[in-house]
Structure formats: structure tokens, C-alpha cells
mmCIF file of the C-alpha atoms, coordinates in Angstrom:
data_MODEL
# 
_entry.id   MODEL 
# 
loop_
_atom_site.group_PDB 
_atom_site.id 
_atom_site.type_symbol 
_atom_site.label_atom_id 
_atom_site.label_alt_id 
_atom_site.label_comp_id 
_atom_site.label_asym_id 
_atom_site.label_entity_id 
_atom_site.label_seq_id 
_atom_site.pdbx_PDB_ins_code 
_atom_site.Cartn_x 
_atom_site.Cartn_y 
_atom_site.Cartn_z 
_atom_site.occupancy 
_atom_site.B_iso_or_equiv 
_atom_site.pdbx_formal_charge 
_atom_site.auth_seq_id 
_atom_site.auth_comp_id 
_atom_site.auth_asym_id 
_atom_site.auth_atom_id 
_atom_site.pdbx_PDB_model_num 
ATOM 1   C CA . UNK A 1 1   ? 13.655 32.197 -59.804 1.00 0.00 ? 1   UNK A CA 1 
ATOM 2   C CA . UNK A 1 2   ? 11.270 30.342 -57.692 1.00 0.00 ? 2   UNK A CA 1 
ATOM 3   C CA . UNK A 1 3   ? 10.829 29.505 -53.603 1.00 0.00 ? 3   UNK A CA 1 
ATOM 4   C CA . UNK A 1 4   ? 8.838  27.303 -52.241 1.00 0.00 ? 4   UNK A CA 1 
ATOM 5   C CA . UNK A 1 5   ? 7.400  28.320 -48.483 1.00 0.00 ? 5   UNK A CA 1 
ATOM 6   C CA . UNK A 1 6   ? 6.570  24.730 -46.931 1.00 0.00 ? 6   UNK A CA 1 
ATOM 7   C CA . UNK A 1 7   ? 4.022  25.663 -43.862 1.00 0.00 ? 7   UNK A CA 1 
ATOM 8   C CA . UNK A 1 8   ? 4.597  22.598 -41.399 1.00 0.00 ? 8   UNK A CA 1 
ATOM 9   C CA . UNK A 1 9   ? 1.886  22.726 -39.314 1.00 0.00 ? 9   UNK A CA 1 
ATOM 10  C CA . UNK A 1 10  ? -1.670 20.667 -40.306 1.00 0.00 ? 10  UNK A CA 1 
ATOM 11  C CA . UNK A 1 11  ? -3.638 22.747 -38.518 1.00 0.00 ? 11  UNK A CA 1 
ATOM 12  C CA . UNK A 1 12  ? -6.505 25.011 -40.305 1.00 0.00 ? 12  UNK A CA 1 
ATOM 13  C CA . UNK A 1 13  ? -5.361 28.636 -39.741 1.00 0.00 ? 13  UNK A CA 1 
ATOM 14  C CA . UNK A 1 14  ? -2.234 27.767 -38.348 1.00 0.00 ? 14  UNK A CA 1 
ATOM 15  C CA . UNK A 1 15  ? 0.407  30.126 -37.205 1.00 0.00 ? 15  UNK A CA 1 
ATOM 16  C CA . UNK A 1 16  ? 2.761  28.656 -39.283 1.00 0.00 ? 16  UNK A CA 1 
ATOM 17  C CA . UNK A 1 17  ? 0.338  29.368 -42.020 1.00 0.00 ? 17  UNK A CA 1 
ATOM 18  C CA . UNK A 1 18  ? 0.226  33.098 -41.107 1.00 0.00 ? 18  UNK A CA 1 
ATOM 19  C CA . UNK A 1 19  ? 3.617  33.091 -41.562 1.00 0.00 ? 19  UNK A CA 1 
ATOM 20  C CA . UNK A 1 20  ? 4.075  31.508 -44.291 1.00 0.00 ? 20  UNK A CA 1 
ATOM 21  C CA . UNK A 1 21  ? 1.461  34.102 -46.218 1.00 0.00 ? 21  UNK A CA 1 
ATOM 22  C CA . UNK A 1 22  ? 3.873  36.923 -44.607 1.00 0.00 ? 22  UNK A CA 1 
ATOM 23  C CA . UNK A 1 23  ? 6.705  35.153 -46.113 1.00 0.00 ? 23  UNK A CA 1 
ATOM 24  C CA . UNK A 1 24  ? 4.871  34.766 -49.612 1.00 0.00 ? 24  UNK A CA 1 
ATOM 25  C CA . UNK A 1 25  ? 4.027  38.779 -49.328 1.00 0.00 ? 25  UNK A CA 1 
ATOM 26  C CA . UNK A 1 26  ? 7.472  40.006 -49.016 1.00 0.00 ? 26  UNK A CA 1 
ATOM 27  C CA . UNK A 1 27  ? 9.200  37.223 -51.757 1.00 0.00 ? 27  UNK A CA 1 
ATOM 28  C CA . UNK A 1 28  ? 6.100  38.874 -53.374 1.00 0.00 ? 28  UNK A CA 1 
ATOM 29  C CA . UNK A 1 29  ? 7.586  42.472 -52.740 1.00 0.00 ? 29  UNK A CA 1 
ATOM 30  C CA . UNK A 1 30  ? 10.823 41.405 -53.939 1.00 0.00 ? 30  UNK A CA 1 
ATOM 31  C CA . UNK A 1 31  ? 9.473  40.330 -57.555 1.00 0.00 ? 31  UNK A CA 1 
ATOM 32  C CA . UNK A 1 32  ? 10.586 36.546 -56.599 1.00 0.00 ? 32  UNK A CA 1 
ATOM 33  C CA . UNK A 1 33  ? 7.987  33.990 -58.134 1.00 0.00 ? 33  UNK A CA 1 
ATOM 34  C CA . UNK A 1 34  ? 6.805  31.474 -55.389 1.00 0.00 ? 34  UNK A CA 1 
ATOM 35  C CA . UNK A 1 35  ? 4.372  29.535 -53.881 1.00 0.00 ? 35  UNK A CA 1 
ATOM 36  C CA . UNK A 1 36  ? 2.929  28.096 -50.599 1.00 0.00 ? 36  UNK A CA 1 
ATOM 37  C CA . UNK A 1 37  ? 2.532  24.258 -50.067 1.00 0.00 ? 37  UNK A CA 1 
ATOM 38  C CA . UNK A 1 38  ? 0.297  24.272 -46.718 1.00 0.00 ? 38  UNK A CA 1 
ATOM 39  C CA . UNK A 1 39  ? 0.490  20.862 -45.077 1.00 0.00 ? 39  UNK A CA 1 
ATOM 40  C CA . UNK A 1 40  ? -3.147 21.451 -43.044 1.00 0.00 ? 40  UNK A CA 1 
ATOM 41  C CA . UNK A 1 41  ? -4.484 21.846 -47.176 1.00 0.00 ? 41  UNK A CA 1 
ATOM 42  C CA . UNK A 1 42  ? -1.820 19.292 -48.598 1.00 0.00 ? 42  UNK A CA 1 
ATOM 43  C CA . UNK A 1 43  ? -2.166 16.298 -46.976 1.00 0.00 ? 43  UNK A CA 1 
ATOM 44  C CA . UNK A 1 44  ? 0.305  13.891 -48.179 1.00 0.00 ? 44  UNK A CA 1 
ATOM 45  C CA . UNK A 1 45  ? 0.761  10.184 -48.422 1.00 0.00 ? 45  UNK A CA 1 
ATOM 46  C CA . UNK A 1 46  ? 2.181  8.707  -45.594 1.00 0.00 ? 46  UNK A CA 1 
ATOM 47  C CA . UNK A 1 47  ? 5.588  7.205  -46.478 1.00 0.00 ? 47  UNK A CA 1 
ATOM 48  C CA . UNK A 1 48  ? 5.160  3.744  -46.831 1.00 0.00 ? 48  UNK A CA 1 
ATOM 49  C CA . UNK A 1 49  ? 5.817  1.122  -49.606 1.00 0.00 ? 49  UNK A CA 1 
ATOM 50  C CA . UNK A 1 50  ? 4.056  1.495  -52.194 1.00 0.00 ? 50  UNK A CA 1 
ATOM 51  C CA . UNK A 1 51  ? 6.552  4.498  -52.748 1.00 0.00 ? 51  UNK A CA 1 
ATOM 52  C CA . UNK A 1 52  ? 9.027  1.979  -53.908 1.00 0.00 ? 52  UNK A CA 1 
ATOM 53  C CA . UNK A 1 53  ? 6.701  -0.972 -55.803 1.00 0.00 ? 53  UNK A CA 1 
ATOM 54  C CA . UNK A 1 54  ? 4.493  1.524  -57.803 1.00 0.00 ? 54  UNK A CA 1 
ATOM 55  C CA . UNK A 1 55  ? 7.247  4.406  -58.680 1.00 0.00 ? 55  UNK A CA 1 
ATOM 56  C CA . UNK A 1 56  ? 6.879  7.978  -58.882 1.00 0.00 ? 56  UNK A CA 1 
ATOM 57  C CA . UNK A 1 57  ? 3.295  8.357  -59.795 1.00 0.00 ? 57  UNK A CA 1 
ATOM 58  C CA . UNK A 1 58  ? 1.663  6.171  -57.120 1.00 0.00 ? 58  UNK A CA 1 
ATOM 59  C CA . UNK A 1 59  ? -0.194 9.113  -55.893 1.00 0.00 ? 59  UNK A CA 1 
ATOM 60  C CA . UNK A 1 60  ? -1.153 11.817 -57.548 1.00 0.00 ? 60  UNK A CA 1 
ATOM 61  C CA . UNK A 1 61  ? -1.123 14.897 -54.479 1.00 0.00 ? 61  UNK A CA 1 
ATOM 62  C CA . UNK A 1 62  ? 2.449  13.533 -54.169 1.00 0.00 ? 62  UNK A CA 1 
ATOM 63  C CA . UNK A 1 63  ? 3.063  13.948 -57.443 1.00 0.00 ? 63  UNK A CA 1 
ATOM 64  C CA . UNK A 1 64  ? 1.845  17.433 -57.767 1.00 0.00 ? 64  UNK A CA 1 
ATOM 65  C CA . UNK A 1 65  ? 4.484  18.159 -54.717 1.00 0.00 ? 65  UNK A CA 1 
ATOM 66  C CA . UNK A 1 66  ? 7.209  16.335 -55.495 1.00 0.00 ? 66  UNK A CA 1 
ATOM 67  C CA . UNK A 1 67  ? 6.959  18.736 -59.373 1.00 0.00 ? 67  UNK A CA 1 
ATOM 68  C CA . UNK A 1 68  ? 6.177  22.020 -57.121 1.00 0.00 ? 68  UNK A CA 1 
ATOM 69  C CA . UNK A 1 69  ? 9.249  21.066 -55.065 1.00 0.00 ? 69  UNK A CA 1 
ATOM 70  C CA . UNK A 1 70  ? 11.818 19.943 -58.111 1.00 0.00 ? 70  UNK A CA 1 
ATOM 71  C CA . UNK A 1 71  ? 11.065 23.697 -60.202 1.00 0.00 ? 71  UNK A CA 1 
ATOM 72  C CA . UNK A 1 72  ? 11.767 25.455 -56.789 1.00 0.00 ? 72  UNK A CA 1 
ATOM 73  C CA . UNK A 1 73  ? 15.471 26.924 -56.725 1.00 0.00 ? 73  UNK A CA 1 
ATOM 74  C CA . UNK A 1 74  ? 15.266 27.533 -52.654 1.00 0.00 ? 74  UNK A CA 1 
ATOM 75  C CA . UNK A 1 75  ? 12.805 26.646 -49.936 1.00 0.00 ? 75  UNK A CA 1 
ATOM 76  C CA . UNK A 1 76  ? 11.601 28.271 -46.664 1.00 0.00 ? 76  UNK A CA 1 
ATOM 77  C CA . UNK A 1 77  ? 10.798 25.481 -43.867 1.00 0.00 ? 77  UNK A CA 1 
ATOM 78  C CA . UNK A 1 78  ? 8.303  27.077 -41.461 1.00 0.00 ? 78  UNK A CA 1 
ATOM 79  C CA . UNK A 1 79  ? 8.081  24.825 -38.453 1.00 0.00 ? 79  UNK A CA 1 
ATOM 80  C CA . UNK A 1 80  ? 6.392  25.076 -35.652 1.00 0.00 ? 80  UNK A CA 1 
ATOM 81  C CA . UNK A 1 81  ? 7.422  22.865 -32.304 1.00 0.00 ? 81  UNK A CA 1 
ATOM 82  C CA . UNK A 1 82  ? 5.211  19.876 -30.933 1.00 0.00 ? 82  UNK A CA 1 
ATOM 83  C CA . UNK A 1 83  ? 6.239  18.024 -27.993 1.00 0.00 ? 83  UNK A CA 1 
ATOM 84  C CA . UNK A 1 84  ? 9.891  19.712 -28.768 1.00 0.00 ? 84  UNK A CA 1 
ATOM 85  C CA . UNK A 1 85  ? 9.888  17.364 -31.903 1.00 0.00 ? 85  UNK A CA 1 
ATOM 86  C CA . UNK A 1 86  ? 8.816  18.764 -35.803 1.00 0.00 ? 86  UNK A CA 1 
ATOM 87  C CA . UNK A 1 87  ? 5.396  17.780 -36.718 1.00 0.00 ? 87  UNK A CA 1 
ATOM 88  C CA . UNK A 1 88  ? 4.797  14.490 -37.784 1.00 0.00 ? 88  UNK A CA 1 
ATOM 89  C CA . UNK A 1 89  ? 3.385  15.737 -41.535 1.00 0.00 ? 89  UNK A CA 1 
ATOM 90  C CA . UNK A 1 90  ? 6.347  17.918 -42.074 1.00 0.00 ? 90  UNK A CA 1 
ATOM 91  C CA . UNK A 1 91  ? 8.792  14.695 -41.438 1.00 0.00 ? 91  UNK A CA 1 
ATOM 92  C CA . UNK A 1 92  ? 6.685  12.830 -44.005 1.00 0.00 ? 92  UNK A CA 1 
ATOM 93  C CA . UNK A 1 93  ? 7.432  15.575 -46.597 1.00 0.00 ? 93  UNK A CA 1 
ATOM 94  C CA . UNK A 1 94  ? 11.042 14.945 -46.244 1.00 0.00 ? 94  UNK A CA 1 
ATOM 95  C CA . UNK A 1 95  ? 10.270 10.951 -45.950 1.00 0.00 ? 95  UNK A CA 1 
ATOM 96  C CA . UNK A 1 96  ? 8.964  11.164 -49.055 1.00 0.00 ? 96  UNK A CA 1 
ATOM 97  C CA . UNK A 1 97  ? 11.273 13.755 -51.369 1.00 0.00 ? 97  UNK A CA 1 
ATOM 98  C CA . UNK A 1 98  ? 14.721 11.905 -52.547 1.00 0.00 ? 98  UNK A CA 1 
ATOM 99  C CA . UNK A 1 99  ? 17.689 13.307 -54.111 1.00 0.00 ? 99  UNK A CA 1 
ATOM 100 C CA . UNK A 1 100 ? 15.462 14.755 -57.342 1.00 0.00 ? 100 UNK A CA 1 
ATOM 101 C CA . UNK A 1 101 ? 13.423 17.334 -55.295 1.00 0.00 ? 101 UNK A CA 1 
ATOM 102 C CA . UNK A 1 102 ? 15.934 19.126 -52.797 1.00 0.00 ? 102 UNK A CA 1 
ATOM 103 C CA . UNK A 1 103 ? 19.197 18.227 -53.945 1.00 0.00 ? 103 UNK A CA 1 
ATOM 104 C CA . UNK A 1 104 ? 21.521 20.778 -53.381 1.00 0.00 ? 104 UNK A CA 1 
ATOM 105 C CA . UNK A 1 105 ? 18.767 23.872 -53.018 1.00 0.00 ? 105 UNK A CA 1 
ATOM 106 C CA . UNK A 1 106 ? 19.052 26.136 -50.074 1.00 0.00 ? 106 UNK A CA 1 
ATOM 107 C CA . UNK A 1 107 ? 16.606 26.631 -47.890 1.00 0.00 ? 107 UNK A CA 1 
ATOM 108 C CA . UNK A 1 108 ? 16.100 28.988 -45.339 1.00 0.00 ? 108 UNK A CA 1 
ATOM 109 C CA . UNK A 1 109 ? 14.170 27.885 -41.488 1.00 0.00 ? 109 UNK A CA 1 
ATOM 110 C CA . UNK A 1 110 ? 11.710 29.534 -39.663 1.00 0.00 ? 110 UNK A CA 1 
ATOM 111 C CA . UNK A 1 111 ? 10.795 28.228 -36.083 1.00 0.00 ? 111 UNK A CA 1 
ATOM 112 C CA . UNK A 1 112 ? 6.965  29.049 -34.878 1.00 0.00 ? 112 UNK A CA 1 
ATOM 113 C CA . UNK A 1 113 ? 6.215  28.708 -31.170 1.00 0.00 ? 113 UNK A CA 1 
ATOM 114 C CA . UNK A 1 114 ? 3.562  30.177 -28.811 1.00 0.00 ? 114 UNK A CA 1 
ATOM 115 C CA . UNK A 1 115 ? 5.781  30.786 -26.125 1.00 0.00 ? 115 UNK A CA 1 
ATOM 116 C CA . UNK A 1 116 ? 9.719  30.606 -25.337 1.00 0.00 ? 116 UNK A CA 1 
ATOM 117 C CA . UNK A 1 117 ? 10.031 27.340 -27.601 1.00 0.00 ? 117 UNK A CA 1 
ATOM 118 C CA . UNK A 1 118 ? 10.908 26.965 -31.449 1.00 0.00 ? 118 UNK A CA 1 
ATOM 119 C CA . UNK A 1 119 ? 14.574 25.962 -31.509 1.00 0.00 ? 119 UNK A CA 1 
ATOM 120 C CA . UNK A 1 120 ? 14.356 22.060 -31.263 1.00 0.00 ? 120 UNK A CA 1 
ATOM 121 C CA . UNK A 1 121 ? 12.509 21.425 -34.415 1.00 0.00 ? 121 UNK A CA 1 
ATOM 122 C CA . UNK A 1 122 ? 14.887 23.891 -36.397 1.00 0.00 ? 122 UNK A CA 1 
ATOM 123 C CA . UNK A 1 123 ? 17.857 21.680 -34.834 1.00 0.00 ? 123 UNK A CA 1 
ATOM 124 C CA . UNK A 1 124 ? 16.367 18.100 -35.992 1.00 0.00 ? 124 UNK A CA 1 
ATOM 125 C CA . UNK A 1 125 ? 15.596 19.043 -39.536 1.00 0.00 ? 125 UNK A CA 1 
ATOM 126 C CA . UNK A 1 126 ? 19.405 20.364 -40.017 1.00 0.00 ? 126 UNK A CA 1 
ATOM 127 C CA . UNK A 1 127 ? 20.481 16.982 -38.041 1.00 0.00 ? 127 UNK A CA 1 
ATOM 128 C CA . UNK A 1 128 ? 18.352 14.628 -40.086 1.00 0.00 ? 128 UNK A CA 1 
ATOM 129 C CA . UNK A 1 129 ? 16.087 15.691 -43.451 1.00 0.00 ? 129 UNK A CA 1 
ATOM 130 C CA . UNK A 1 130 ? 19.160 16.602 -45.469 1.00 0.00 ? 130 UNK A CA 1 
ATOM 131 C CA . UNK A 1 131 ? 21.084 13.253 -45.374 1.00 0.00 ? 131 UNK A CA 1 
ATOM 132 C CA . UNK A 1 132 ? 19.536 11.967 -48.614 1.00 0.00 ? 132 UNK A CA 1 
ATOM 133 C CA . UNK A 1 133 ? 17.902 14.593 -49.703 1.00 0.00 ? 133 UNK A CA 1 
ATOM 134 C CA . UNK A 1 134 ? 20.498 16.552 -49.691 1.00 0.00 ? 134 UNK A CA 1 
ATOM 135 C CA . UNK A 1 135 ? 18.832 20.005 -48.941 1.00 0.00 ? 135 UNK A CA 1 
ATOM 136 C CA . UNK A 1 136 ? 20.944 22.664 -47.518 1.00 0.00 ? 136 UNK A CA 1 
ATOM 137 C CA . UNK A 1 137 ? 20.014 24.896 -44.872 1.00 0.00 ? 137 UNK A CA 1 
ATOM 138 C CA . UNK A 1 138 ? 21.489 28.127 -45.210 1.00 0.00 ? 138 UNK A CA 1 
ATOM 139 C CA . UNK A 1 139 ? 22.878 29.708 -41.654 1.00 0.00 ? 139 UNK A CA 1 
ATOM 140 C CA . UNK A 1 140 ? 20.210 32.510 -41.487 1.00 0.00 ? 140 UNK A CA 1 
ATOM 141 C CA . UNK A 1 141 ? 17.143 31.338 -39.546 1.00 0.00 ? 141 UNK A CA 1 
ATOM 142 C CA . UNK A 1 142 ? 14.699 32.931 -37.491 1.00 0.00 ? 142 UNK A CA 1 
ATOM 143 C CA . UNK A 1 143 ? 12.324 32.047 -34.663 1.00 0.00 ? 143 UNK A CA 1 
ATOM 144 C CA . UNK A 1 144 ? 9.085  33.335 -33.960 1.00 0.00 ? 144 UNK A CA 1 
ATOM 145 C CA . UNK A 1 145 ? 8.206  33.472 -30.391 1.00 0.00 ? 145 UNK A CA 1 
ATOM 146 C CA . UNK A 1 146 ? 4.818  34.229 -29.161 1.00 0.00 ? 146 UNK A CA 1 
ATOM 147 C CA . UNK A 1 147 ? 3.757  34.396 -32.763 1.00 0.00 ? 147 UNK A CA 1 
ATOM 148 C CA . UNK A 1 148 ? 0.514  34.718 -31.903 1.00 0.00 ? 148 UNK A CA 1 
ATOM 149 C CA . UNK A 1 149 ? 1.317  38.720 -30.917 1.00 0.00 ? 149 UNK A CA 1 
ATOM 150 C CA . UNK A 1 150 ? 3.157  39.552 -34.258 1.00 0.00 ? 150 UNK A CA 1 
ATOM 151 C CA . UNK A 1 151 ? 2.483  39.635 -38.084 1.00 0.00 ? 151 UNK A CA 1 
ATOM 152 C CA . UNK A 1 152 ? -1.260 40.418 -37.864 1.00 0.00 ? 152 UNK A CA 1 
ATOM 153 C CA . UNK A 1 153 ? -1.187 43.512 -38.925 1.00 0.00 ? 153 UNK A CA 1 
ATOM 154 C CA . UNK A 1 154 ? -0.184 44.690 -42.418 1.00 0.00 ? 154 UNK A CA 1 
ATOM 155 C CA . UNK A 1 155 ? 1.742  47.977 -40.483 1.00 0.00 ? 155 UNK A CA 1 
ATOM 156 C CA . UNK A 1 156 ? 4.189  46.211 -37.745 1.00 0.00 ? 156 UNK A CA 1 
ATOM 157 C CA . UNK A 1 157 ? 2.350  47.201 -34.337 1.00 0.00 ? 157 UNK A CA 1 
ATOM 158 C CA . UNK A 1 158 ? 5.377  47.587 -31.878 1.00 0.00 ? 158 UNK A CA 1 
ATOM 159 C CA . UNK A 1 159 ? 8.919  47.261 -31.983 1.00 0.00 ? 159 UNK A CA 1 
ATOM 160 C CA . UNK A 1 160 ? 9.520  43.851 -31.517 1.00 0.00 ? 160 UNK A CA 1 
ATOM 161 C CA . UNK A 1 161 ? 7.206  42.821 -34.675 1.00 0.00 ? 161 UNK A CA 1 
ATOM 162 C CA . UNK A 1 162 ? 9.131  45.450 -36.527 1.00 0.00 ? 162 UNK A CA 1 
ATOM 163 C CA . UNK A 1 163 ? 11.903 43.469 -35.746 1.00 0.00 ? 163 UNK A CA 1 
ATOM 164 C CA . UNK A 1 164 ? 10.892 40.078 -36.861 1.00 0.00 ? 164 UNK A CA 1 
ATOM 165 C CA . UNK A 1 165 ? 9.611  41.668 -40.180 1.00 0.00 ? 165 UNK A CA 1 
ATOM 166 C CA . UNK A 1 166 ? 13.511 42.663 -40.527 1.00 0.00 ? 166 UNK A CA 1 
ATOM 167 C CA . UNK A 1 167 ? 14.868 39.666 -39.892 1.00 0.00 ? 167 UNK A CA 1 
ATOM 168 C CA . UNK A 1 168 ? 12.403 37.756 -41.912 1.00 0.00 ? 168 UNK A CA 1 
ATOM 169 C CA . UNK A 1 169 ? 13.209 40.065 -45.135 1.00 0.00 ? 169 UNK A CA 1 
ATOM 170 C CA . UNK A 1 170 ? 16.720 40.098 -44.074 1.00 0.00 ? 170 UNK A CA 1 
ATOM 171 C CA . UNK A 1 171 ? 16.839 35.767 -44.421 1.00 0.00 ? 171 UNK A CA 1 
ATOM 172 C CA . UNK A 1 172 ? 14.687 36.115 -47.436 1.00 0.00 ? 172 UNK A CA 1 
ATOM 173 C CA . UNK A 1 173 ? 17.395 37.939 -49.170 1.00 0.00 ? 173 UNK A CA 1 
ATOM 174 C CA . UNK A 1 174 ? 20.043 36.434 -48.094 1.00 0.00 ? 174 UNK A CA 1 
ATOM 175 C CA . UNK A 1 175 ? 18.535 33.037 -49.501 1.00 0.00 ? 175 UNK A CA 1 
ATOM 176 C CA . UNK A 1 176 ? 17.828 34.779 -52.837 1.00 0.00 ? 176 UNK A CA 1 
ATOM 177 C CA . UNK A 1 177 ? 21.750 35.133 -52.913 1.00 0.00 ? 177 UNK A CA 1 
ATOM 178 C CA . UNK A 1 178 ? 22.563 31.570 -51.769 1.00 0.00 ? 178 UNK A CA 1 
ATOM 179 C CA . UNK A 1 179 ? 19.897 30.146 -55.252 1.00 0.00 ? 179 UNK A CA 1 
ATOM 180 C CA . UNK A 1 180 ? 21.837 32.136 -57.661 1.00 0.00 ? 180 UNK A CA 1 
ATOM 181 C CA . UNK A 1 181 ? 25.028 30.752 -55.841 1.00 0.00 ? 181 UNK A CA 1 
ATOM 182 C CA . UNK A 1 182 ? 23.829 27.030 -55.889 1.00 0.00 ? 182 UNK A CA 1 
ATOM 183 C CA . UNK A 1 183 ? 21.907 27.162 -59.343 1.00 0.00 ? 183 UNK A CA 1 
ATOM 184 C CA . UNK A 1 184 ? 25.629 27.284 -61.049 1.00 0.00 ? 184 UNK A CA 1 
ATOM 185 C CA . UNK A 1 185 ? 26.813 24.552 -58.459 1.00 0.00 ? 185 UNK A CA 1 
ATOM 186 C CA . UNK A 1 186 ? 23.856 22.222 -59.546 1.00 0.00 ? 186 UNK A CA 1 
ATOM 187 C CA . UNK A 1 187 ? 24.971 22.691 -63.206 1.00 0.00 ? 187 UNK A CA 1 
ATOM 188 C CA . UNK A 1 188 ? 28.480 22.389 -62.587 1.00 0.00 ? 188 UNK A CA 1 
ATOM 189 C CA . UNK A 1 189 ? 28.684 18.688 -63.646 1.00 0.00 ? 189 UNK A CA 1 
ATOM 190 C CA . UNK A 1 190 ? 30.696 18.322 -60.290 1.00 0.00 ? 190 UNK A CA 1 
ATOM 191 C CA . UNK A 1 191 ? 27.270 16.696 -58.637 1.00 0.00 ? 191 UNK A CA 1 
ATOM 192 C CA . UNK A 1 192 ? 26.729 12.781 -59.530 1.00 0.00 ? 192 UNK A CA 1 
ATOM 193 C CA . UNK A 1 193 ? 23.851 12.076 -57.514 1.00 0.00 ? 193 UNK A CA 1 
ATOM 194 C CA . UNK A 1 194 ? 24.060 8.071  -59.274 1.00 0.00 ? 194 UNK A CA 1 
ATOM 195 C CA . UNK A 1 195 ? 27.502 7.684  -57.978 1.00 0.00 ? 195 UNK A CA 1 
ATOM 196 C CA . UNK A 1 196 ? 26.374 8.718  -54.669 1.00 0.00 ? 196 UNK A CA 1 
ATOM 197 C CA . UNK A 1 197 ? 23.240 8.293  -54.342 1.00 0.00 ? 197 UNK A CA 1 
ATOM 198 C CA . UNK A 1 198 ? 22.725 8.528  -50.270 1.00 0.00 ? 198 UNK A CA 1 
ATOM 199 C CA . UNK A 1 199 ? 25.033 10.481 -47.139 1.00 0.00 ? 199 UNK A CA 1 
ATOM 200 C CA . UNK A 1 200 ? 27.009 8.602  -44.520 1.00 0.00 ? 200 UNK A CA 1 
# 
């Protein structure tokens, strides 16, 4: 089994980046195979065109997502929240995938905010990037407030950052569950993503 942890933010040394590497430690813990694509390192195409006129390999650090993202059998979506809104990069990601990269994978969402924010951002991505794309966000998700106080140590430091480690691992294994579940749904033969092609 492998998960992809997508960090959101395009900041260097992002806090969405530290937890994303927290993330990657504990999958890492768990003996699941994964991998990080960090959109501050990544930075992607922006949806446009060419996508359509020149096919799948008209540009090759798409390309090398769009494979990462098609082997994955879940994804994490770490988020953090700009102007209330996801980040413009992270919206281009899901721009860009169609049905062959996240159809019918679960994926689990973190929200990343330096205060009391976080939970607008989780609510747009389940309102809007799984129409075509057909992702599906499991119900576990967690929100890091005031991440800037938590996960820096490799020892939690108080109780609340023992907390968020728990519910972290906690979605992490619950989404484990949910790939097994929707690996046998994807080879069902049920799915006919040519027949319908796009949601309502």
C-alpha cells in the first residue's frame, strides 16, 4: 500500500510542511510505503490549455505527479487557510488531476492554521475538488490550530500536542482501513469512469 501526503502550502518551511513530515513519520511507523509531494518544492503547471492540445505529457513535473498520484491507494490533503480560501497551488493540483489520478481513493484532510482558523479550506475541497476527480474524503479530519506550538518536538511537549499526535495517528489508521476497503471497490468492474466521465 501506498499514501501520498500532499503539503498545500508553497511556502519554504511551511507549517504545512512540518506536518506533512510528521504525517510521513508515523505512516512510516506503521510500515505503510509513502511519500511527500511538497507544493513550495513542486511547483506545478498552472492549469491552462495546453493541458488539453498537447495531452498527458505536456510537462514533465506534471507528469512525474500525476504517476506519484495514480500508484497512491489514499491521500492526506494538508491545507493550510489563506484569506479563509485553500491556497491557490493546492487548487491547481486538483485543476489539473482528472478521473485517472484520484478516482475513487480516500483521502484523509488536515487543516493548518496559526490561530483559531483552518476549517474553511477543509470545507471547499470536500464542496468542490472531488466532482471530477472523484476523490473521496473520508469523515476523519483534523485541524491544527496554532500549529506553530505543536509537533516540534520528537517527544509531544504538553498535553494538547499529545493530543493532536492521537488524532493524527488515529485518522491515519482509519484511512489505512478505508484503501483496503476502496482498492476492491476500484476493481469491482462496477466503476465506468467512460460512461460517466464527469459529476452533476
Amino acid at each position: 500500500m501506498s499514501i501520498v501526503i500532499i503539503s498545500g502550502s508553497s511556502r519554504i518551511n511551511s507549517q504545512s510542511a512540518k506536518v506533512a513530515g510528521y504525517m510521513q513519520r508515523t505512516l512510516q511507523e506503521m510500515g505503510v510505503e509513502n511519500d511527500i509531494i511538497d507544493l513550495s518544492e513542486r511547483k506545478l503547471p498552472f492549469f491552462d490549455d495546453p493541458l488539453w492540445k498537447e495531452g498527458d505529457n505536456w510537462d514533465a513535473t506534471w507528469t512525474k505527479t500525476s504517476e506519484q498520484l495514480k500508484n497512491a491507494q489514499a491521500l492526506v490533503v494538508i491545507t493550510p487557510e489563506w484569506n479563509g480560501m485553500v491556497p491557490a497551488p493546492l487548487k491547481n493540483l486538483f485543476h489539473l488531476c482528472t478521473r485517472r489520478e484520484l478516482y475513487h481513493k480516500p483521502a484523509m484532510l488536515v487543516g493548518v492554521s496559526a490561530s483559531f482558523g483552518g476549517a474553511y479550506p477543509l470545507s471547499e475541497l470536500r464542496q468542490t475538488s472531488g466532482k471530477n476527480s472523484r476523490i473521496c474524503y473520508v469523515p476523519e479530519q483534523v485541524i491544527v490550530r496554532f500549529v506553530k506550538q505543536y509537533l516540534n518536538a520528537e517527544q509531544p511537549e504538553n498535553e494538547v500536542d499529545e493530543q493532536i499526535r492521537q488524532k493524527l495517528q488515529y485518522g491515519l489508521k482509519v484511512l489505512v482501513q478505508y484503501a483496503s476497503a476502496f482498492a476492491m471497490v476500484r476493481e469491482s468492474g462496477v466503476l465506468d469512469p467512460k460512461g460517466f466521465p464527469n459529476g452533476d
